[in-house]
C-alpha positions as CSV (number, residue, x, y, z in Angstrom):
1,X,1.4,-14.2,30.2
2,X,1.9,-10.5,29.1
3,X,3.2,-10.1,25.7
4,X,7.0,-9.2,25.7
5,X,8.5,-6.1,23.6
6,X,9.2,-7.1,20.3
7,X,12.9,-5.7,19.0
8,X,13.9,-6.8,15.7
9,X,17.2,-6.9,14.2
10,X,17.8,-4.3,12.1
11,X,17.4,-5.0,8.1
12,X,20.6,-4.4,6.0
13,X,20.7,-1.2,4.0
14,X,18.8,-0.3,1.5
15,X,20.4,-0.8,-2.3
16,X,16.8,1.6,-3.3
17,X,17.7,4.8,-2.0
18,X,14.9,4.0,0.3
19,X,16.0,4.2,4.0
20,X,15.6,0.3,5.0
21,X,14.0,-0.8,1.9
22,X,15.5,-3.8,-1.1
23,X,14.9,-2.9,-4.2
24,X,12.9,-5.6,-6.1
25,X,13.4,-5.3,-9.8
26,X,12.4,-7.1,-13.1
27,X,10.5,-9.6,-13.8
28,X,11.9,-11.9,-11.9
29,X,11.5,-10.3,-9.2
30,X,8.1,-9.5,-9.3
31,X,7.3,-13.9,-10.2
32,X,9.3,-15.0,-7.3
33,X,9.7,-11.7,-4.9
34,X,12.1,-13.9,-2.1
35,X,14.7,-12.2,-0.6
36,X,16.6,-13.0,2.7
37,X,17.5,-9.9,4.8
38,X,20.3,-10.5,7.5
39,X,18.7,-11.6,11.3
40,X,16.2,-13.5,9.2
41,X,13.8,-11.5,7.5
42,X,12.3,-12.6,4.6
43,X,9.8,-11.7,1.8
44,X,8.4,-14.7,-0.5
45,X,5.4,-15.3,-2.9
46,X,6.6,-19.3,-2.2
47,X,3.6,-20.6,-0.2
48,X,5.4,-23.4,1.2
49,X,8.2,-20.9,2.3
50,X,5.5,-19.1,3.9
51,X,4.0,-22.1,5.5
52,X,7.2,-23.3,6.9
53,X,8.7,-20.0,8.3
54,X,5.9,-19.0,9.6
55,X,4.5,-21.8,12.0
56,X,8.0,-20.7,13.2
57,X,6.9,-17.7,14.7
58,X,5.6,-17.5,18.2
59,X,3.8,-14.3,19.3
60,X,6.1,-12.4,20.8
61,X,4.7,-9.0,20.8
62,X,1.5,-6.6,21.3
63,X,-1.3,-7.8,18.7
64,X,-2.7,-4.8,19.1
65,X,-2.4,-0.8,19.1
66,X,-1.7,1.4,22.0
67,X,-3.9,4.2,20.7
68,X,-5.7,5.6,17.3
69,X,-5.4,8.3,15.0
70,X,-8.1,9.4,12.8
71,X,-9.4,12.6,9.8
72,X,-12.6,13.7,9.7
73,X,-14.5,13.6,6.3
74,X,-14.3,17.9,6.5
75,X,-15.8,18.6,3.0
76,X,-16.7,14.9,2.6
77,X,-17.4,13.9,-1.6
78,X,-16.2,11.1,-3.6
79,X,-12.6,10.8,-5.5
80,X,-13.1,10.3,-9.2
81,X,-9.4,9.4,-9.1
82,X,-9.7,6.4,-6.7
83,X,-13.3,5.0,-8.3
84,X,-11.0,4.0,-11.1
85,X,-9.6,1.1,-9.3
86,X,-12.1,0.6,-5.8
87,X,-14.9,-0.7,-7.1
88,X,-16.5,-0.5,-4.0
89,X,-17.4,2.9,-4.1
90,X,-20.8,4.4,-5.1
91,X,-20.2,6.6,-7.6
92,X,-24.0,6.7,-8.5
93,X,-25.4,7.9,-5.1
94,X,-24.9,11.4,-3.3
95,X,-23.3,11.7,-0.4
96,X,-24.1,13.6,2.7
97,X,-21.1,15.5,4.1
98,X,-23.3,16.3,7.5
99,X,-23.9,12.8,7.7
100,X,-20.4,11.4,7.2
101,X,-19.3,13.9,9.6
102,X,-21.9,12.6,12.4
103,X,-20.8,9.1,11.6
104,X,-16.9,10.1,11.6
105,X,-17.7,11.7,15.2
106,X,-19.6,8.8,16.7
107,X,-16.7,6.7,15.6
108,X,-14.4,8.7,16.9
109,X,-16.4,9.1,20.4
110,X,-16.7,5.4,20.6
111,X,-12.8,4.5,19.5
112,X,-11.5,7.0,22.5
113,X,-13.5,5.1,25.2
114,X,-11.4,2.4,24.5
115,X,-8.6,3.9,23.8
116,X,-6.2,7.3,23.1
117,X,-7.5,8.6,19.9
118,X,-6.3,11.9,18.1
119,X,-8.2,13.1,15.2
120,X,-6.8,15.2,12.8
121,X,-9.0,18.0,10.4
122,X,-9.7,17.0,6.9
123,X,-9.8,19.1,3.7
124,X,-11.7,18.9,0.9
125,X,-8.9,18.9,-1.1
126,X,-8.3,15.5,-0.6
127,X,-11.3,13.7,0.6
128,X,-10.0,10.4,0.7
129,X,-7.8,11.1,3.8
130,X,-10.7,10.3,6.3
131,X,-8.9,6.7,5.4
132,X,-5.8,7.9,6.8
133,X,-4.1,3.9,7.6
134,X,-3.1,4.6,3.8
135,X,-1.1,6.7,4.0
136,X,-0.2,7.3,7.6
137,X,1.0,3.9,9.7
138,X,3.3,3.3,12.8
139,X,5.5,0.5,14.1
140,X,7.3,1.4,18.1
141,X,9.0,4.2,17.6
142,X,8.4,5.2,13.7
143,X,5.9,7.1,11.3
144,X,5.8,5.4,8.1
145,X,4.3,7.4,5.3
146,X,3.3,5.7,2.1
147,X,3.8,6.1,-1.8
148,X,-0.2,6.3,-2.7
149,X,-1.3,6.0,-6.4
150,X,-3.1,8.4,-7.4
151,X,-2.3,12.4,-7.0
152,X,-5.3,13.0,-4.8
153,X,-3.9,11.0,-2.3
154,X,-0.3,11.8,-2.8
155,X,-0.9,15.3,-1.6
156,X,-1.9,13.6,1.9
157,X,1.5,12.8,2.8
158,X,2.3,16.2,2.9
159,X,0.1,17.1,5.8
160,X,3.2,18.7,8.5
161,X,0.1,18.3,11.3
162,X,0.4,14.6,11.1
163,X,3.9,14.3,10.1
164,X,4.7,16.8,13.1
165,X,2.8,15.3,15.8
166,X,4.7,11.8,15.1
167,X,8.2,13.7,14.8
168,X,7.7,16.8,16.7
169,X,5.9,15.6,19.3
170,X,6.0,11.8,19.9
171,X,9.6,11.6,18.8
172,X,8.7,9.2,15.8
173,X,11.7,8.9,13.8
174,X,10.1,9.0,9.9
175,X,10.3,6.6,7.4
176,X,9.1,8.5,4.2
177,X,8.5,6.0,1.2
178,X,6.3,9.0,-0.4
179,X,9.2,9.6,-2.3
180,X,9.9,6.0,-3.7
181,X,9.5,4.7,-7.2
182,X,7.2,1.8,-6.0
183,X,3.3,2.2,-4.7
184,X,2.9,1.3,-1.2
185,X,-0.7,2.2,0.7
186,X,0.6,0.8,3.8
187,X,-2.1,-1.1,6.0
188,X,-4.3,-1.2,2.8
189,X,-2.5,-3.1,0.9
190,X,-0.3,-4.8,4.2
191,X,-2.4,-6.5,6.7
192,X,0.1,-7.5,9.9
193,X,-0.4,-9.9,12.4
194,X,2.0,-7.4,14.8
195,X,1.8,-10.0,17.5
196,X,4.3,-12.3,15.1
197,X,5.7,-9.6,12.9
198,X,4.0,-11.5,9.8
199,X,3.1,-8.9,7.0
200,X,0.4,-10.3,4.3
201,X,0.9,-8.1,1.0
202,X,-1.7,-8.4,-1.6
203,X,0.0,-7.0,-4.7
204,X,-2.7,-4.8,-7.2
205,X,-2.9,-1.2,-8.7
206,X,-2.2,-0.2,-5.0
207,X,0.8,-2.1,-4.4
208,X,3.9,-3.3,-6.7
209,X,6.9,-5.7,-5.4
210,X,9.2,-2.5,-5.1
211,X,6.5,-1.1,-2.7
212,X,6.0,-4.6,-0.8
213,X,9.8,-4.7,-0.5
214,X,9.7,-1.3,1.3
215,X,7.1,-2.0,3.5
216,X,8.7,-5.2,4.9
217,X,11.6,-3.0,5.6
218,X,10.2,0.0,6.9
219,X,7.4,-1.9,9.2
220,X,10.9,-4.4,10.2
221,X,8.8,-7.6,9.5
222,X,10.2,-11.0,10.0
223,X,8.1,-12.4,7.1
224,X,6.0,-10.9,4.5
225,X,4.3,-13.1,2.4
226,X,3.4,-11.5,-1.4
227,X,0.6,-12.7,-3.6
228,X,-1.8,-11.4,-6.5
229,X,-5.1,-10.3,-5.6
230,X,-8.2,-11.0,-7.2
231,X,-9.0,-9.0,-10.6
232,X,-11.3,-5.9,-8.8
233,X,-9.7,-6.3,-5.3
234,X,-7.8,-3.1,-4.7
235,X,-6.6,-3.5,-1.2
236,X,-5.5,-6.4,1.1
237,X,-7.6,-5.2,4.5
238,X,-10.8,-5.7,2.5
239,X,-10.6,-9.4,2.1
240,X,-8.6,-10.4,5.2
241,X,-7.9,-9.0,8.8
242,X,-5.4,-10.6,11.4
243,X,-7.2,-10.4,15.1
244,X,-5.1,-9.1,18.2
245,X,-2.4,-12.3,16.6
246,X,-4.7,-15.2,17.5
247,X,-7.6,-15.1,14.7
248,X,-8.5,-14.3,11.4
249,X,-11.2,-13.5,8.8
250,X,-11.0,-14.4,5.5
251,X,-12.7,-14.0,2.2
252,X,-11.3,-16.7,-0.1
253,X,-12.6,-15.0,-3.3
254,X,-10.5,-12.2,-2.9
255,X,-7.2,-13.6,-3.8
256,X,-6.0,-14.5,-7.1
257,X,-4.9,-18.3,-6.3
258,X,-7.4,-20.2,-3.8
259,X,-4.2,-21.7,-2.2
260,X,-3.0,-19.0,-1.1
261,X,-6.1,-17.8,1.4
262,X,-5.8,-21.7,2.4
263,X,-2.3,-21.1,3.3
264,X,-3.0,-18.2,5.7
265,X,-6.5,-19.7,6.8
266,X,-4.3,-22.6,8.4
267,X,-2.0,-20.7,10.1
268,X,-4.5,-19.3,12.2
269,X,-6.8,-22.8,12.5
270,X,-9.1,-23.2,14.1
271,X,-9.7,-19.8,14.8
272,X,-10.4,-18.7,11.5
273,X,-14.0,-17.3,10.1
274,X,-14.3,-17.8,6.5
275,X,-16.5,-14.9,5.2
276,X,-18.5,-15.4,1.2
277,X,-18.2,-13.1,-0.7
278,X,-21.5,-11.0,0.0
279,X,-20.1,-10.2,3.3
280,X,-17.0,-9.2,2.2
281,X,-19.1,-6.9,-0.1
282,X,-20.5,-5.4,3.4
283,X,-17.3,-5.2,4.6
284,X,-17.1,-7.3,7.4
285,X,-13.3,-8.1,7.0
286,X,-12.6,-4.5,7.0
287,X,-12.8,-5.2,10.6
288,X,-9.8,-4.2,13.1
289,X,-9.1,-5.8,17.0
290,X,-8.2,-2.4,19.1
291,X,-7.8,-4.2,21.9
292,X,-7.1,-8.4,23.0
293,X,-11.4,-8.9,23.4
294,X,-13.4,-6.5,21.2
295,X,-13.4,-6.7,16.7
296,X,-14.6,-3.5,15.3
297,X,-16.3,-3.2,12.2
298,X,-19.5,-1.4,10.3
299,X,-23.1,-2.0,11.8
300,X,-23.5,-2.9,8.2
301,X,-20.8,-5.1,8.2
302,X,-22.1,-7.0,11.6
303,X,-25.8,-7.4,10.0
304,X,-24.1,-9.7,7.6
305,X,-22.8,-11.6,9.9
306,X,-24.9,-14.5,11.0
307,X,-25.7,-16.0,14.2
308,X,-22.9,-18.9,13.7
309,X,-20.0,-16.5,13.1
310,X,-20.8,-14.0,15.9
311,X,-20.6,-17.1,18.2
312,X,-17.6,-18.2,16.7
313,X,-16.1,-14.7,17.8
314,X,-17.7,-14.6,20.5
315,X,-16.0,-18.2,21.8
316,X,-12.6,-16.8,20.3
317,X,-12.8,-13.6,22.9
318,X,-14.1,-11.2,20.4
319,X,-16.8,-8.6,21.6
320,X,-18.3,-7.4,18.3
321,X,-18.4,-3.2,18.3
322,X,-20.0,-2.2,15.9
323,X,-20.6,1.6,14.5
324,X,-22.7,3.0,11.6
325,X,-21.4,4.1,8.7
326,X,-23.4,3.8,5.4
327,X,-22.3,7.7,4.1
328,X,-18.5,6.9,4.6
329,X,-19.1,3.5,3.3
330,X,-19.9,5.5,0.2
331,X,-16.2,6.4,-0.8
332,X,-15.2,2.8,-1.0
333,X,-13.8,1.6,2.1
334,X,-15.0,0.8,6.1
335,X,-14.2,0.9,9.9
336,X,-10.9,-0.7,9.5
337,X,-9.9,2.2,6.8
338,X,-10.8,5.0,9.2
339,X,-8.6,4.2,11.9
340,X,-4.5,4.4,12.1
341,X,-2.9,2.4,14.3
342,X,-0.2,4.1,17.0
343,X,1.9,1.9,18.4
């Protein structure tokens, strides 16, 4: 059956200043972060409200993107800024700006054979942009631009290029959060099952309640569930990745309270791969469905893989793609990172 248009109610007003965001406050707000929106919506840290609202909600919309955006690594180095809370960059090793720009290429070459894929030029200015999902997401009809945390990637949301060929162009209306008092990296820190409209928030140094709030609102989620990540885990897409609505990968260790990855891991049973924690270390869930039968992640991320979880995707529908990229690897994040999502 083909997937029908999903069309949301609109979420009341924003008390923030925020176009379509609730302002979460206090402490309070930050232990229990539940709020009912009219039509529905809600955001909780409660895992049994999460549980229960969300075996609820029936896929009722496209799991996956329509087309891709991506930014070359132009001037490719490593962030000092950002190697203070990604610990998964390799701050010891050089890096290879021909290389990364040969890997960013095949990527791109291989992404546009599946599907419509713009990429925009990078600058050296701000070499974390060839992960542009930070800071640059869609939902139907809206550019949403985040609120990153350091300054290196705050100048990113200033590109006109990428704000202009949403607006301009595509007729995106914006949602700017760049603005807001809360941090918000977007589909870093928010990994969304679109097909449900369930957003999983992983609150860290890249994500407060305030931002979480916004994002539900902005994204116009029918649930987003909040919880802590691990010490050292910086952004939610690392340790978890929803597949086209109807699977998921999982790395357990990568959340604060064990429950909560159980939580999530049922929801999706029994299509659910849990990955250890050496894999997620090769980044296999910074993996990404671009379309209902293939997964995409890093050739690095597929070795680790064994023979058992391929056939698990495989049985599931999944096609594994898979696409070198040890150099871009380098500044801390993977496949998943590199692409933004048009839909």
């Amino acid at each position: 059956m083909p997937c029908q248009l999903f069309s949301p109610i609109q979420p009341r007003a924003a008390r923030s200043g925020v176009p379509g965001a609730t302002q979460v406050v206090g402490r309070a707000a930050k232990r229990n972060l539940c709020q009912s929106f009219s039509g529905g919506y809600v955001i909780t840290r409660s895992i049994a409200e999460f549980s229960a609202r969300a075996a609820l909600l029936e896929p009722a919309a496209p799991g996956c993107a329509r087309g891709a955006f991506l930014v070359t690594p132009h001037g490719f180095h490593l962030a000092e800024q950002s190697a203070s809370d990604n610990r998964y960059m390799v701050m010891d090793s050089g890096v290879d700006p021909r290389a990364a720009l040969a890997e960013h290429a095949a990527l791109a070459r291989r992404v546009s054979s599946l599907l419509p894929t713009v990429c925009f030029p990078g600058d050296p200015a701000t070499p974390d942009a060839v992960f542009p999902n930070n800071v640059f997401a869609t939902a139907p009809g809206r550019l949403i631009i985040g609120h990153m945390r350091h300054p290196v990637r705050q100048r990113e949301a200033e590109r006109p290029d990428i704000r202009g060929f949403f607006h301009s162009l595509l007729g995106y209306e914006e949602v700017d959060l760049s603005a807001m008092s809360g941090i918000a990296e977007l589909t870093g820190s928010l990994v969304i099952d679109r097909a449900r409209g369930i957003g999983y928030c992983g609150l860290s140094e890249r994500c407060d309640p305030a931002g979480a709030a916004a994002m539900h609102a902005a994204f116009k989620l029918n649930l987003t569930f909040c919880f802590d990540l691990a010490p050292g885990e910086y952004h939610t897409n690392v340790v978890m990745s929803v597949l086209a609505g109807r699977a998921l990968l999982i790395a357990p260790d990568g959340f604060a309270d064990p429950a909560v990855a159980q939580a999530i891991a049922a929801l999706y049973a029994p299509r659910t791969l849990v990955i250890s924690a050496a894999q997620k270390a090769d980044y296999a869930g910074n993996c990404i469905a671009l379309s209902d039968d293939t997964v995409w992640m890093s050739a690095r991320a597929a070795a680790s893989l064994d023979p058992a979880a391929c056939d698990m995707l495989a049985a599931w529908g999944f096609r594994i793609e898979a696409v070198a990229l040890a150099e871009i690897e380098k500044a801390g994040g993977s496949l998943r990172c590199c692409v933004g999502e048009i839909y």
